[in-house]
Backbone as a chain_set.jsonl record, in Angstrom:
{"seq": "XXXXXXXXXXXXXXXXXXXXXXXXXXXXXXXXXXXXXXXXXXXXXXXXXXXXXXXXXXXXXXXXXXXXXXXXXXXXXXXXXXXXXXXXXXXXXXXXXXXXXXXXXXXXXXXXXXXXXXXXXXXXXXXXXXXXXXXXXXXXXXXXXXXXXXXXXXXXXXXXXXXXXXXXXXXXXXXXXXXXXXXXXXXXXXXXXXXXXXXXXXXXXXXXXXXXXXXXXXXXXX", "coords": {"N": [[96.295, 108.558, 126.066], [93.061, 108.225, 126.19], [93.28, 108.213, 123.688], [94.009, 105.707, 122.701], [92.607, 103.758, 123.717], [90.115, 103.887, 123.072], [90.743, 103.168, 120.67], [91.496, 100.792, 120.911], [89.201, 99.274, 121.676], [87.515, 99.622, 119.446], [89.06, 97.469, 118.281], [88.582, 95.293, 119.663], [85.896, 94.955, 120.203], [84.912, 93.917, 117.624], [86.194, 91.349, 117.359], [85.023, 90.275, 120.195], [82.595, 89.863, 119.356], [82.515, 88.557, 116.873], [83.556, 86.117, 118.192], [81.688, 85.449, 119.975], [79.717, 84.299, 117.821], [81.019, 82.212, 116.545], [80.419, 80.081, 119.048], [77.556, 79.938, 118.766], [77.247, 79.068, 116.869], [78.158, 77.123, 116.977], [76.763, 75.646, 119.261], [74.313, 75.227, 117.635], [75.283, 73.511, 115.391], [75.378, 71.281, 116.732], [74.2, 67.669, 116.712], [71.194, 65.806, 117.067], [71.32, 62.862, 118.654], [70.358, 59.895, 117.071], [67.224, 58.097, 116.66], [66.478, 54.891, 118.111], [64.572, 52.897, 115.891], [63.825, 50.18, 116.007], [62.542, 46.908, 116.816], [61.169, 44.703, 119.653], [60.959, 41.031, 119.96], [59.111, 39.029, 122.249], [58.985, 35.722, 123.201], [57.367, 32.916, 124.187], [56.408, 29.684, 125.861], [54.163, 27.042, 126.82], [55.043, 23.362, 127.745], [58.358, 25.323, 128.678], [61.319, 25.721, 126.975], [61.318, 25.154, 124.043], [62.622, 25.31, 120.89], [62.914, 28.213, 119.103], [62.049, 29.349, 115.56], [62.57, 31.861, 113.213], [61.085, 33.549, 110.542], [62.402, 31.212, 109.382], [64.967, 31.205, 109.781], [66.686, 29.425, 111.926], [66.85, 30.471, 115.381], [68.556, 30.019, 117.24], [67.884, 30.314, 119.89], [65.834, 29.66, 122.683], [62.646, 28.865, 124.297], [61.148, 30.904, 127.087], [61.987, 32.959, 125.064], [63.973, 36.393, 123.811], [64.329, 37.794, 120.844], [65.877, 40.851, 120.037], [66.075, 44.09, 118.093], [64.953, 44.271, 115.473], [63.658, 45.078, 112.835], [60.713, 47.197, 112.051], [57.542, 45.25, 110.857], [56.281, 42.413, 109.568], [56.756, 38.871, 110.833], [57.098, 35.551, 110.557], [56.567, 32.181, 112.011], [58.264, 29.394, 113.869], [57.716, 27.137, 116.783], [59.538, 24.714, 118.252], [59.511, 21.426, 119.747], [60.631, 18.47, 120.621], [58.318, 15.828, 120.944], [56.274, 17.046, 120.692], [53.617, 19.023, 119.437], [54.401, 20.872, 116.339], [54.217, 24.375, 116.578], [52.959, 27.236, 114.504], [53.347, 30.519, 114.707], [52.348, 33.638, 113.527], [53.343, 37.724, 113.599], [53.281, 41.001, 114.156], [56.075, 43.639, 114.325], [56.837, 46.176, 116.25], [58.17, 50.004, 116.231], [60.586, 50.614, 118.528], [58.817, 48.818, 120.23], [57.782, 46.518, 122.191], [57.035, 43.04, 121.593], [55.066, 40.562, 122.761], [54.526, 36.556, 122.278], [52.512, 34.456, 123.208], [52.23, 31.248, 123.746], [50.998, 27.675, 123.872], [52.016, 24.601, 123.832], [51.385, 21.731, 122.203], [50.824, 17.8, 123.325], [52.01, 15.556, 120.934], [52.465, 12.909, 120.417], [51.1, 9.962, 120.199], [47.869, 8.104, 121.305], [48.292, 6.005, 123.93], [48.379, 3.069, 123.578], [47.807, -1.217, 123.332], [48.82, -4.035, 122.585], [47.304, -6.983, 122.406], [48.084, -10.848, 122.461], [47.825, -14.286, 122.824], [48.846, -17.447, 124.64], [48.728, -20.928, 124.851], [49.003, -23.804, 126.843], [49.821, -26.971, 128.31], [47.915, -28.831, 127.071], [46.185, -27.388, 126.174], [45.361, -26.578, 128.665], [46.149, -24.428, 130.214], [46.967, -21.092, 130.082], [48.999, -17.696, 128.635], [48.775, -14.806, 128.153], [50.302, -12.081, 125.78], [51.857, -9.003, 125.284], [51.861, -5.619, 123.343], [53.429, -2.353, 123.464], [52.798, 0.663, 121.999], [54.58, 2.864, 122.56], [56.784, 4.252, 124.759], [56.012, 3.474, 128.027], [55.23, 4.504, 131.218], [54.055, 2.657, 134.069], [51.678, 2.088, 136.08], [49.722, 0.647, 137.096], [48.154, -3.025, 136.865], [45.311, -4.341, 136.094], [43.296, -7.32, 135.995], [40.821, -9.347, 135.153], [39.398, -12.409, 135.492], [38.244, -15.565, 133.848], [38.012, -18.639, 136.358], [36.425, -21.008, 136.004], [34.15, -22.932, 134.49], [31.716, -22.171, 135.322], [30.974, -19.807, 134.873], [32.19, -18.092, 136.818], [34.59, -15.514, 138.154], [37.803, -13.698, 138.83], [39.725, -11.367, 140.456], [43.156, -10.322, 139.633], [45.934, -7.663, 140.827], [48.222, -6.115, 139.83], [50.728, -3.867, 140.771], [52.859, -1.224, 139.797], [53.921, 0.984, 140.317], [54.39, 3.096, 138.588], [56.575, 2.103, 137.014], [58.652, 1.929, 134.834], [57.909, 0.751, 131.415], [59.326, -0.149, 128.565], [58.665, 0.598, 124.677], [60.743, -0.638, 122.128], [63.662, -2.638, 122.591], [66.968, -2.003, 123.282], [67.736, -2.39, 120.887], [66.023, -1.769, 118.576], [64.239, -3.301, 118.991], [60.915, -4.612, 118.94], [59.439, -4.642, 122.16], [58.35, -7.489, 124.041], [55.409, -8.352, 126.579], [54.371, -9.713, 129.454], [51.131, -11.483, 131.045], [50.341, -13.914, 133.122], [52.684, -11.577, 134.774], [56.628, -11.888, 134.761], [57.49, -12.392, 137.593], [55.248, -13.193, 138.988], [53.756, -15.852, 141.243], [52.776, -18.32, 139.816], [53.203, -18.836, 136.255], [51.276, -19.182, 134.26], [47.401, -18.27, 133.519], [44.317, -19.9, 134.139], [42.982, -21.61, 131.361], [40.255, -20.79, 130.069], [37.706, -21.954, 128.102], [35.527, -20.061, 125.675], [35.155, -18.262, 127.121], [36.087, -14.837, 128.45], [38.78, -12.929, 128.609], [39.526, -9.878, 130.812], [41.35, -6.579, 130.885], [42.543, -4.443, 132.58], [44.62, -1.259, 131.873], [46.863, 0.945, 133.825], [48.127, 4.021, 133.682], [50.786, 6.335, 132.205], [52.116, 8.421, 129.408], [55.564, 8.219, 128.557], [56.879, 10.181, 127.65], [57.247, 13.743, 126.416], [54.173, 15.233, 127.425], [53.452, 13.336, 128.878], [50.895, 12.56, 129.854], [48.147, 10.985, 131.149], [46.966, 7.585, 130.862], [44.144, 5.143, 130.917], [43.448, 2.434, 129.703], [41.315, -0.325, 128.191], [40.825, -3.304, 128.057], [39.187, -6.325, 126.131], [40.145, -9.893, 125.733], [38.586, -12.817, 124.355], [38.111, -16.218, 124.569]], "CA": [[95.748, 107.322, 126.593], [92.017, 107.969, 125.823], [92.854, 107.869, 122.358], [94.562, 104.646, 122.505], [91.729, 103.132, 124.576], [89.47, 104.193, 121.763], [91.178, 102.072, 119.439], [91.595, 99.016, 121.259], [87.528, 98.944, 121.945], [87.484, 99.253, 118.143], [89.762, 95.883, 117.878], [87.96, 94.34, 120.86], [84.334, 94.813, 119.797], [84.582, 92.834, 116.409], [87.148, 90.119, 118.34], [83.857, 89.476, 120.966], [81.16, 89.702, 118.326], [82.579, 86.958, 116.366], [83.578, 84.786, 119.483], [80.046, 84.794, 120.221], [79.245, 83.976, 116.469], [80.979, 80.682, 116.668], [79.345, 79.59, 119.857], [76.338, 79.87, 118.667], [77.366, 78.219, 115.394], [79.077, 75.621, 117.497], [75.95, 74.856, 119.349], [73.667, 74.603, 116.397], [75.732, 72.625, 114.744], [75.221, 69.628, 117.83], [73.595, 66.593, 115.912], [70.612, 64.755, 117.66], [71.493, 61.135, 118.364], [69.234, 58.755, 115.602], [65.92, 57.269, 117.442], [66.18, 53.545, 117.588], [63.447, 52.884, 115.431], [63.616, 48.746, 116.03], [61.587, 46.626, 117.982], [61.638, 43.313, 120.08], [59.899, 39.923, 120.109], [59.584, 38.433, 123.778], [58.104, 34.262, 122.837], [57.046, 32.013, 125.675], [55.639, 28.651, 125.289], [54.163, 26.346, 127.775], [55.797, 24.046, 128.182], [59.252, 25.957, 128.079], [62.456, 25.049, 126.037], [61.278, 24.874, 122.801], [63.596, 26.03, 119.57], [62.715, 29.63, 117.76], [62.862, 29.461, 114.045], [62.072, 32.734, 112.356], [61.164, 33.686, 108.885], [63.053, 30.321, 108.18], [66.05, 30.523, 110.009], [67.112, 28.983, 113.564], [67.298, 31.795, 115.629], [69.334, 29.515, 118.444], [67.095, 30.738, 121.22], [64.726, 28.757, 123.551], [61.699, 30.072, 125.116], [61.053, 32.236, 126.995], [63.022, 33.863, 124.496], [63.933, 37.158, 123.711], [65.088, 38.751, 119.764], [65.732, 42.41, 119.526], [67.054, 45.05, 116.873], [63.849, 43.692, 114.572], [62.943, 45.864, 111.596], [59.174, 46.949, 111.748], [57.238, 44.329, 110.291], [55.387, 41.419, 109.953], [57.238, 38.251, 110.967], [56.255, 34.025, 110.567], [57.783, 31.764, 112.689], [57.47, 28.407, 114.754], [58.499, 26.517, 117.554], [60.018, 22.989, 118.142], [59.891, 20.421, 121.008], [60.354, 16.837, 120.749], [57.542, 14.889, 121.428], [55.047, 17.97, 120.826], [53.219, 19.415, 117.687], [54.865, 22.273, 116.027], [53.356, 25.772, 116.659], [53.4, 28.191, 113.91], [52.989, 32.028, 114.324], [52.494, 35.465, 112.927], [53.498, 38.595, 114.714], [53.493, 42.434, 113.619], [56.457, 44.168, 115.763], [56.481, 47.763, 115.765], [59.522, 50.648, 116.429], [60.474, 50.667, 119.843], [57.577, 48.654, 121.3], [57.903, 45.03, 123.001], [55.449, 42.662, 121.294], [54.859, 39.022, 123.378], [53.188, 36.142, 121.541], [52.221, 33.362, 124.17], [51.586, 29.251, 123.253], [50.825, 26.418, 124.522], [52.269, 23.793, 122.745], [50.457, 19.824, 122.351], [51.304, 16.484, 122.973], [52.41, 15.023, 119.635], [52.564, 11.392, 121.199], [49.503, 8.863, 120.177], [47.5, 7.643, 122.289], [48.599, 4.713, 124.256], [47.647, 1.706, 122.83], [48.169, -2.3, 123.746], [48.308, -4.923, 120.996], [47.362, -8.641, 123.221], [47.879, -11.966, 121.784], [47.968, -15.41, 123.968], [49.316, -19.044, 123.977], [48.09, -22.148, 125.581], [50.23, -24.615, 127.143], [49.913, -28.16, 128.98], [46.709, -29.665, 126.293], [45.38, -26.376, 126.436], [44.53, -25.691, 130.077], [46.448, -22.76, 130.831], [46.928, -19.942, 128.879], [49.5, -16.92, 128.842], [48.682, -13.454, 127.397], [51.065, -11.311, 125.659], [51.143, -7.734, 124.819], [53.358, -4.624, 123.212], [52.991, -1.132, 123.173], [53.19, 1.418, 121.142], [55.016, 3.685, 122.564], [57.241, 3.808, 126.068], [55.147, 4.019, 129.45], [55.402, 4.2, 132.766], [53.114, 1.587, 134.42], [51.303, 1.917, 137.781], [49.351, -0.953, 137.75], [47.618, -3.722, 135.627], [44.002, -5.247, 136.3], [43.2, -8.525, 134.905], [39.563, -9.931, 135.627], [39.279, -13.515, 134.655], [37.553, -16.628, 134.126], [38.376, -19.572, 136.908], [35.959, -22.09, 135.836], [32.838, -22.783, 132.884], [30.186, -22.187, 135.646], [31.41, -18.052, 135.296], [33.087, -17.56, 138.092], [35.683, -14.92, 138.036], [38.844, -13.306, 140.493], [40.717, -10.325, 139.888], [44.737, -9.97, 139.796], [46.131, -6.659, 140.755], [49.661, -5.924, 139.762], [51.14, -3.157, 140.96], [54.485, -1.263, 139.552], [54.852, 2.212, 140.71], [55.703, 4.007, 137.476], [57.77, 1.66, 136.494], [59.286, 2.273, 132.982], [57.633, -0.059, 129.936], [59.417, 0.339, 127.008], [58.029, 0.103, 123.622], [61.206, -1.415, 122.523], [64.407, -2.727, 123.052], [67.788, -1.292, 122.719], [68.263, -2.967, 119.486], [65.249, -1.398, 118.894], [63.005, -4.686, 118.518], [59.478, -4.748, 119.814], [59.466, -6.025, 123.509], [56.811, -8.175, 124.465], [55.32, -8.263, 127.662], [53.835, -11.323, 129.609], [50.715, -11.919, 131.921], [50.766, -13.486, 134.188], [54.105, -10.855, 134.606], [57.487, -13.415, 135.534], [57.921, -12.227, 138.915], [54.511, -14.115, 139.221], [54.438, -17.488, 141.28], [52.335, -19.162, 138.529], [53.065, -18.032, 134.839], [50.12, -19.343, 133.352], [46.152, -18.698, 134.148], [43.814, -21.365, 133.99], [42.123, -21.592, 130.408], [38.738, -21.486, 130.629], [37.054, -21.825, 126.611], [34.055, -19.714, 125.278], [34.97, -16.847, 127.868], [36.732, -13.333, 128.081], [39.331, -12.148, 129.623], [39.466, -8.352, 130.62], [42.444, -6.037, 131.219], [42.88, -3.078, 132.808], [45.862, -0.721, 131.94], [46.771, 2.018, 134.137], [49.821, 4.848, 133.661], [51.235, 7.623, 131.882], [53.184, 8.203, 128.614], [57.098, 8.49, 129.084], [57.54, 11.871, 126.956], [56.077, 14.513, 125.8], [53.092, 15.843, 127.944], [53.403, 12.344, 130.371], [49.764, 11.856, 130.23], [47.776, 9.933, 132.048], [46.205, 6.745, 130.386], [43.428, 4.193, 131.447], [43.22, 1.445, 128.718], [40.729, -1.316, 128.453], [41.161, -4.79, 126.688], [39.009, -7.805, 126.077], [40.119, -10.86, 124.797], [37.576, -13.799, 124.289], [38.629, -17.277, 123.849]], "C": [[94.295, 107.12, 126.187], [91.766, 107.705, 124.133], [93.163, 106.213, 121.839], [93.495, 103.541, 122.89], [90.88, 102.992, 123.435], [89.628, 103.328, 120.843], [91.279, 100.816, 119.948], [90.035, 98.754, 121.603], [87.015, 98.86, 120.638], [87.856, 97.857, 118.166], [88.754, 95.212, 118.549], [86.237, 93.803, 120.483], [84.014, 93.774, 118.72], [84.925, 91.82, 116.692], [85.589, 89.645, 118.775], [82.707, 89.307, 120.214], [81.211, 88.461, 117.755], [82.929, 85.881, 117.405], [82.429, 84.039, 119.635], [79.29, 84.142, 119.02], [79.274, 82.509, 116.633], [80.601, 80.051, 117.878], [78.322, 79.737, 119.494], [76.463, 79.057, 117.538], [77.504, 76.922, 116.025], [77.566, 74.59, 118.208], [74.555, 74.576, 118.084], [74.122, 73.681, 115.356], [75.692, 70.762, 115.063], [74.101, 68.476, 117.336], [72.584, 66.083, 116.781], [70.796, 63.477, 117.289], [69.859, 60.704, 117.504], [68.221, 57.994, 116.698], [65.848, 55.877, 117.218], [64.882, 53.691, 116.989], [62.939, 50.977, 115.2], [62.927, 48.441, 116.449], [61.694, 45.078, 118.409], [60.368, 42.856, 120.378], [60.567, 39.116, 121.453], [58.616, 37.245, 123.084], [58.251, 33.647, 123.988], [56.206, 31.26, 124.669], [55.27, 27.792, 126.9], [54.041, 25.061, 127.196], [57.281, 24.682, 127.708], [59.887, 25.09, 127.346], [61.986, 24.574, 124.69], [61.978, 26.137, 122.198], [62.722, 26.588, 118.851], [63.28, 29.608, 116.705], [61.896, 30.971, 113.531], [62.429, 33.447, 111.167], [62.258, 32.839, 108.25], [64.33, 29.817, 108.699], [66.068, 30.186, 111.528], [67.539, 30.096, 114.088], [68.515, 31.324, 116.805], [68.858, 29.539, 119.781], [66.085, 29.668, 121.604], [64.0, 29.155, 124.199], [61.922, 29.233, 126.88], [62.461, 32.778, 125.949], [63.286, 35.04, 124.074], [64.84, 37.584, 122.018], [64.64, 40.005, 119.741], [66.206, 42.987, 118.359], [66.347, 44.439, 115.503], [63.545, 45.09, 113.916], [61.283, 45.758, 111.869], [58.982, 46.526, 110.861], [56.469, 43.203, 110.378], [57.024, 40.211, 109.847], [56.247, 36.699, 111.138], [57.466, 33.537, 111.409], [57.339, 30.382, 113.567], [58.149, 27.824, 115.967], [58.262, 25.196, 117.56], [59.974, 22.417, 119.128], [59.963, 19.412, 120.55], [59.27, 16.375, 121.36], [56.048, 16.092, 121.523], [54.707, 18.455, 119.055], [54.113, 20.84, 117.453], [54.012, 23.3, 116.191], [53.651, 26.697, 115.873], [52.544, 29.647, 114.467], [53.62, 33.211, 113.629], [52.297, 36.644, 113.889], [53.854, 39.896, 114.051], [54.805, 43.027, 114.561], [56.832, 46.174, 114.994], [57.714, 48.478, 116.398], [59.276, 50.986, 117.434], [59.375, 50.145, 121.147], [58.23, 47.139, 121.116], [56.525, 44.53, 122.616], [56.01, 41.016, 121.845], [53.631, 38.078, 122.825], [53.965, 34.661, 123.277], [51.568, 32.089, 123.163], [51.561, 28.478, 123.934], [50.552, 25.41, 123.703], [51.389, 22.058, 123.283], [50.836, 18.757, 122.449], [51.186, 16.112, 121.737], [51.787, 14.149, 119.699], [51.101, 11.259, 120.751], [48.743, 8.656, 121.373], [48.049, 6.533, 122.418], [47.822, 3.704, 124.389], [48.684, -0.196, 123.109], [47.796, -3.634, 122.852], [48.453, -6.591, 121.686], [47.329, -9.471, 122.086], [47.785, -13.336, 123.094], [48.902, -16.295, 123.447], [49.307, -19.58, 124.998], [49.493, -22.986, 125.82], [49.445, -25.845, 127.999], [48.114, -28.947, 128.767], [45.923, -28.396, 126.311], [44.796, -25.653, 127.435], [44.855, -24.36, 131.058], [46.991, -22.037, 129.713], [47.557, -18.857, 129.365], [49.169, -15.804, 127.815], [50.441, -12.263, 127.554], [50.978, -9.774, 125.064], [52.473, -6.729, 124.746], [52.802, -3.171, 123.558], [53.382, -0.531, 122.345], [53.917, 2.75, 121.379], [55.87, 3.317, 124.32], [56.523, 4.329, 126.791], [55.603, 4.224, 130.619], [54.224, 3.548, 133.458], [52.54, 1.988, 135.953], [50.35, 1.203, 138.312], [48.517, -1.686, 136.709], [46.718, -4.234, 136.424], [43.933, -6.47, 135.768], [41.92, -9.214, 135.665], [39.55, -10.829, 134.803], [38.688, -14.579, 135.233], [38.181, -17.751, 135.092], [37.357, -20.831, 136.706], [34.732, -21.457, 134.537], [31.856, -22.22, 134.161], [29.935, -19.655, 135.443], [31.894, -17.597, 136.521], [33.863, -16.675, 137.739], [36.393, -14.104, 138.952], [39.306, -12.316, 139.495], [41.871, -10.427, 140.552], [44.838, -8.805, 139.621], [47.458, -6.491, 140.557], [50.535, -4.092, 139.906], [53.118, -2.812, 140.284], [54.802, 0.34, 139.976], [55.41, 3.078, 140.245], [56.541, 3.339, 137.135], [58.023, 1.89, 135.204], [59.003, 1.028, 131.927], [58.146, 0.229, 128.831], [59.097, -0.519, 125.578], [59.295, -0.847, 122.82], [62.78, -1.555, 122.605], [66.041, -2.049, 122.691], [68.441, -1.553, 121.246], [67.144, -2.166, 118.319], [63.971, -2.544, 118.117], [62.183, -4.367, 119.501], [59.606, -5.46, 121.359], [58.114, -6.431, 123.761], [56.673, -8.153, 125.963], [54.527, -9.829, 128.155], [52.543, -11.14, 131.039], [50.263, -13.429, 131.868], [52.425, -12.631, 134.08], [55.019, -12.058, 135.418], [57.7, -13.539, 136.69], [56.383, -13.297, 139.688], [54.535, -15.402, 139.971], [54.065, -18.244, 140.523], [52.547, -18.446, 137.2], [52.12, -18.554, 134.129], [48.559, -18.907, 134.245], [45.593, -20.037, 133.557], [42.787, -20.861, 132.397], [40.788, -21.905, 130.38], [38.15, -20.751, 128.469], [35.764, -21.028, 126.914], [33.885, -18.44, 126.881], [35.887, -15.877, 127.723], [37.77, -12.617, 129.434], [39.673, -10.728, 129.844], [40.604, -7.835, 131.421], [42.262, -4.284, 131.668], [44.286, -2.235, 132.865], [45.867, 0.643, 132.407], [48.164, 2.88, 134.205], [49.878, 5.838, 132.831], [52.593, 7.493, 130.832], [54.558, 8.768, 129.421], [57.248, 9.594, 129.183], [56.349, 12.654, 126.778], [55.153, 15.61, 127.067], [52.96, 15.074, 129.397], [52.038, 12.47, 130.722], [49.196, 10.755, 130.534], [46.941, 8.944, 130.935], [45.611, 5.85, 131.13], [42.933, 3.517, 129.883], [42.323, 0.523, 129.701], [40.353, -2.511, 127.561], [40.088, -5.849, 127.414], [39.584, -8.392, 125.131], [39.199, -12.234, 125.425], [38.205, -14.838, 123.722], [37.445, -18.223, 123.242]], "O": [[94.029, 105.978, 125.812], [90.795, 107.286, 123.503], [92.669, 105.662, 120.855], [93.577, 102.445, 122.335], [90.933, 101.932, 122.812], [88.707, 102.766, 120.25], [91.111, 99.816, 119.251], [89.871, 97.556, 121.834], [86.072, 98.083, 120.485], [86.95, 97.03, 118.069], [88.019, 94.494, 117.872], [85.668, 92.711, 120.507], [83.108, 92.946, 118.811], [84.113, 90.943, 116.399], [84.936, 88.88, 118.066], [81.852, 88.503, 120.585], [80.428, 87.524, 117.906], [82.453, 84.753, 117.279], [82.124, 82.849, 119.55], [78.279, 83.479, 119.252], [78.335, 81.729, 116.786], [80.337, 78.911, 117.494], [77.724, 79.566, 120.557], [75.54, 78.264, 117.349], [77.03, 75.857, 115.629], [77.283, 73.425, 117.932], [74.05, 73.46, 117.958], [73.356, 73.156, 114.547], [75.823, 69.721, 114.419], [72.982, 68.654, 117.819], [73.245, 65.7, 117.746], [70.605, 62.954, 116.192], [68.724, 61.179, 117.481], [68.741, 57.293, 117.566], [65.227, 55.497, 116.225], [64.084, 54.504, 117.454], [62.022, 50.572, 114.486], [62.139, 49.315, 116.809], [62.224, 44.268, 117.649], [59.321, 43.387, 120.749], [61.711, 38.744, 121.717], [57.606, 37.601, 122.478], [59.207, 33.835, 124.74], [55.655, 31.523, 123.6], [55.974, 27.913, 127.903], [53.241, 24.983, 126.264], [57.527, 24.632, 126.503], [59.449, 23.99, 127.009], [62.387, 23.471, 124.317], [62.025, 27.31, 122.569], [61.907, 26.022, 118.122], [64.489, 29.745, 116.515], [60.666, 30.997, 113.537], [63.532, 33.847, 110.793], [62.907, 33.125, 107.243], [64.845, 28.725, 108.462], [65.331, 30.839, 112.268], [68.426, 30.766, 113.56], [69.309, 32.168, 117.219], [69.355, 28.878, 120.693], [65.605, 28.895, 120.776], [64.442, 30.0, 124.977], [62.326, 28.227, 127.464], [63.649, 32.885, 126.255], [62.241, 35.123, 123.429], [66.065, 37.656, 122.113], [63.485, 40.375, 119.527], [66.801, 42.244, 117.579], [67.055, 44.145, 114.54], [63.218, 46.076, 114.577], [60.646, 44.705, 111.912], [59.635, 46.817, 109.859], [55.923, 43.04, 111.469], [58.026, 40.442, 109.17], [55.12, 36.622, 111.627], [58.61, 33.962, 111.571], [56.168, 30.278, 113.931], [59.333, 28.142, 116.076], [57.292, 24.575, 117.127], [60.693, 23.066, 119.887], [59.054, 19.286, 119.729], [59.292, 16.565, 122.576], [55.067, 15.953, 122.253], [55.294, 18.29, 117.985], [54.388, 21.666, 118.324], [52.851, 23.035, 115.878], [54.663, 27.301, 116.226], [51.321, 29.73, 114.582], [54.751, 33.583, 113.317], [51.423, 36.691, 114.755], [54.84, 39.837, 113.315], [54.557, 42.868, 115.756], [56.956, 46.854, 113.975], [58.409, 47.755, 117.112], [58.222, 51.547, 117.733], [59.13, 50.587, 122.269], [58.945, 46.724, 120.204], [55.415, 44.982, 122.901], [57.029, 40.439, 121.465], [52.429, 38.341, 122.792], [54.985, 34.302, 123.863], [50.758, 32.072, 122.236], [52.312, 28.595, 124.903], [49.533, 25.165, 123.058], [51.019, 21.575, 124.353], [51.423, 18.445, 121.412], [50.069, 16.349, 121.278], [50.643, 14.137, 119.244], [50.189, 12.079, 120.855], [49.138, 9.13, 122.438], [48.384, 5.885, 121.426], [46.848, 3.498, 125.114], [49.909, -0.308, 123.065], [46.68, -4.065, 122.561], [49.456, -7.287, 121.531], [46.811, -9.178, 121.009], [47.675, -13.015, 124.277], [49.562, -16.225, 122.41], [49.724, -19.08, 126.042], [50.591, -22.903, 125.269], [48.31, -25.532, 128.358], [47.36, -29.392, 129.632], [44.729, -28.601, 126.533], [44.087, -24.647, 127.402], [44.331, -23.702, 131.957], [47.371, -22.465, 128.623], [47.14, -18.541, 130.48], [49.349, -16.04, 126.621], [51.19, -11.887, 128.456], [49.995, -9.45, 124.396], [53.512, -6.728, 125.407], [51.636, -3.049, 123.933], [54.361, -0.955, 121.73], [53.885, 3.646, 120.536], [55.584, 2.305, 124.96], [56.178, 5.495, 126.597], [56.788, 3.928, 130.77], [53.206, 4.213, 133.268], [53.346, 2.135, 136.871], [50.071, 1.049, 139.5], [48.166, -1.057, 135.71], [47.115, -4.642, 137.516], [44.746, -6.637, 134.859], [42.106, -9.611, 136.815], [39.638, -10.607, 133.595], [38.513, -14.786, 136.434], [39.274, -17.996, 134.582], [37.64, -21.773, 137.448], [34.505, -20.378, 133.988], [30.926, -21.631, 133.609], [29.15, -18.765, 135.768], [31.768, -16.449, 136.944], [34.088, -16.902, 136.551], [35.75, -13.713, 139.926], [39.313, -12.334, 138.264], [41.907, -10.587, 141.772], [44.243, -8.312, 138.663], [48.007, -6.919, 141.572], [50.766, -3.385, 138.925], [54.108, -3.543, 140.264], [55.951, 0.777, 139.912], [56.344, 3.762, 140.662], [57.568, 3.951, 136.843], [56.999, 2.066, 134.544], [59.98, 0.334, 131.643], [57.485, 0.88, 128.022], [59.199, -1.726, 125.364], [58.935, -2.023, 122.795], [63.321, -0.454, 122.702], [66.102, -1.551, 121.567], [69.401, -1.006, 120.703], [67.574, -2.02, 117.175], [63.215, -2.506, 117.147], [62.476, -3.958, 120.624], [59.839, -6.652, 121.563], [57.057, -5.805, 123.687], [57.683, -7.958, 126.64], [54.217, -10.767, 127.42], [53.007, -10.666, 132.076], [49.909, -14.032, 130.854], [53.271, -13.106, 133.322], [54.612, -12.85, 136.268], [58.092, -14.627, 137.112], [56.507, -13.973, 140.709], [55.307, -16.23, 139.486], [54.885, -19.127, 140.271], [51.981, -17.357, 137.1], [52.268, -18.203, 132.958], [48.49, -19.152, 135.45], [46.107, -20.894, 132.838], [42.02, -19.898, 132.407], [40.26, -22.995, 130.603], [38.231, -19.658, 127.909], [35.071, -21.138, 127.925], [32.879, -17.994, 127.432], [36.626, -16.029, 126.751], [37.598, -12.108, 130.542], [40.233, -10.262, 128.852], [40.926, -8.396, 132.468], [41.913, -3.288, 131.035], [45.058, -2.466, 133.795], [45.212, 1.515, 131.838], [49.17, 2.415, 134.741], [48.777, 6.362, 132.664], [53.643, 6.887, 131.045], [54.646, 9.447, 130.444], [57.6, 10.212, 130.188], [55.137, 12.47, 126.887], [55.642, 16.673, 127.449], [52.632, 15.528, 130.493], [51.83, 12.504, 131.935], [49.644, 9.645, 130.249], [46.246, 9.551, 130.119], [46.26, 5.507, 132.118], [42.17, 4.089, 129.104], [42.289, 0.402, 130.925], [39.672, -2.511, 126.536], [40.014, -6.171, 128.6], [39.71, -7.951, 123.989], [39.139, -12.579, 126.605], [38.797, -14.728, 122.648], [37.731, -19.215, 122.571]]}, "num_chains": 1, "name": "protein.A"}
């Protein structure tokens, strides 16, 4: 029996030696997972919802927006609104880091502007002013300081609208004209008074865009 024992601790010894061989092979052999090495662009604009185009193409996104899985690099790129200026930028993004570019995009939109004309009626003694814009408004009230006689006299009309909606023009898209006195008026004409000036005050806020506030100021002189 002790000789037999003998021999099987022979077999056994080389058996557990190599067992342990390939475990140790087995764990050195265990691969480390690959290091993202990408990186992401976070874009914001004020204000929001403007369209991300980068390096050219539509990315489909709207800010706040988020593209990841970006190659380190330099990147160009702009954003879109209606009724605002385009914003171009440049942005480095680096592997595994979060780079945020911030904007604040501009009203596009003109300034709001009022193009008066007139026309006389009944031998010349009353007189109606007309006027367009250049763009659609919202109205919240009209001034009009004017002559009532030669000695200089003059009254002010206040017309109130509340924001109402002016549009530049019509669904056909022809110029609309506008009319003071406005028709809801009980007189549609003022009184013509020659060799004086009548002055306008326009007060309101574009439609689109930014919806800034405007204060226009018109003479016309007859």
């Amino acid at each position: 029996m002790k000789i037999l024992s003998g021999v099987m601790m022979k077999i056994l010894i080389p058996f557990f030696l190599a067992l342990i061989s390939l475990i140790i092979l087995s764990c050195d052999s265990t691969e480390t997972p690959p290091v993202d090495q990408t990186g992401k662009l976070v874009i914001n604009s004020n204000p929001t919802g403007a369209h991300i185009s980068l390096m050219g193409t539509n990315t489909g996104k709207t800010t706040p927006g988020t593209i990841e899985n970006l190659e380190p690099g330099s990147y160009d790129g702009f954003l879109f609104l209606q009724y605002y200026d385009t914003v171009f930028f440049s942005v480095k993004v680096f592997s595994n880091t979060t780079t945020t570019v911030d904007t604040i995009l501009t009203d596009g939109l003109p300034m709001v502007e009022f193009d008066f004309d007139f026309q006389t009626a009944f031998n010349d003694d009353s007189i109606r002013f007309n006027f367009t814009i250049n763009q659609d408004v919202t109205m919240d009230s009209i001034i009009v300081r004017r002559p009532i006689n030669t000695a200089g006299s003059y009254v002010i009309d206040k017309y109130l609208y509340s924001a109402e909606s002016f549009e530049s023009r019509d669904q056909f898209g022809n110029i609309k004209e506008y009319h003071l006195p406005p028709p809801e008026s009980t007189s549609q004409y003022y009184s013509s008074i020659q060799n004086f000036s009548y002055y306008f005050g326009m007060f309101g806020h574009k439609a689109y865009g930014a919806k800034v506030e405007f204060r226009s100021y018109y003479q016309v002189g007859l």
